[in-house]
Residue, then its C-alpha position, 0 to 999 in steps of 0.5 A: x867391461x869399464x862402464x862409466x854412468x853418467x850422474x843422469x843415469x844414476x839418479x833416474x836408476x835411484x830415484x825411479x823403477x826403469x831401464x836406468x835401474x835394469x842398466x845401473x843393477x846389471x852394471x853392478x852384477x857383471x861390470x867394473x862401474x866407474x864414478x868420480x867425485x864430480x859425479x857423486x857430487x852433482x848426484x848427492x845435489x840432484x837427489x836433494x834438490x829433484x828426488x826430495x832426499x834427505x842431505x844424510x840419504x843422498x850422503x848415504x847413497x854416494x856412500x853406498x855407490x863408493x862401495x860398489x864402484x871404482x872412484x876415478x881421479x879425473x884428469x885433464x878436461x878434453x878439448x870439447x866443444x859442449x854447452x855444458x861445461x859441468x859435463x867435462x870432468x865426465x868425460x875426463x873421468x871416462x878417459x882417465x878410467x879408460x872405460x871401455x864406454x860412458x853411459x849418459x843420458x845427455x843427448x849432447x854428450x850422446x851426440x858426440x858419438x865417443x871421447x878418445x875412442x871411447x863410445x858414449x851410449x845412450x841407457x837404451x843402446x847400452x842395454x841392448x848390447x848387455x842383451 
């Protein structure tokens, strides 16, 4: 399976011991992990600006996850009505990756329900179905 992690997810999975961490490690484990650069690049920001992370660790992170994920070119921004307009290169990434589902912890996002037949889960729903 093509699972795309929100930015969200994988800070709360890097910077805290929980479901993000179980999510993002099985993930890993038995799936094709999608990320992009916009991802990466709000990451390396967060980790710095949230978690108290060195520039050079947040760097050494992004570096691992490049390792371990398909990086996605992500294409045409959708036709969405968010209020967060960060958010849309996401969502491209996930339709250009054509991934078979975008984990986020973003409820708007969330309440979209899918972009382009493509579910949107929440970390918790995405957990129980890997169970």
């Amino acid at each position: 399976m093509k699972v795309l992690l929100d930015t969200n997810v994988l800070m709360a999975a890097i910077g805290t011991h929980g479901l993000c961490e179980l999510v993002l490690t099985s993930c890993l484990e038995s799936h094709q992990v999608l990320i992009c650069e916009h991802i990466l690049s709000e990451l390396r920001e967060h980790l710095v600006g949230k978690f108290h992370f060195t520039p050079a660790d947040a760097k050494q992170v992004a570096a691992w996850l490049r390792q371990r994920c398909e990086i996605i070119e992500s294409g045409a921004l959708p036709d969405v009505k968010i209020k967060d307009r960060d958010d849309l290169p996401i969502l491209a990434a996930a339709i250009a990756g054509k991934a078979d589902c975008l984990v986020t912890g973003d409820r708007e996002l969330q309440a979209l329900g899918n972009i382009a037949d493509i579910p949107i889960l929440s970390p918790r729903q995405f957990y129980e179905q890997l169970k």
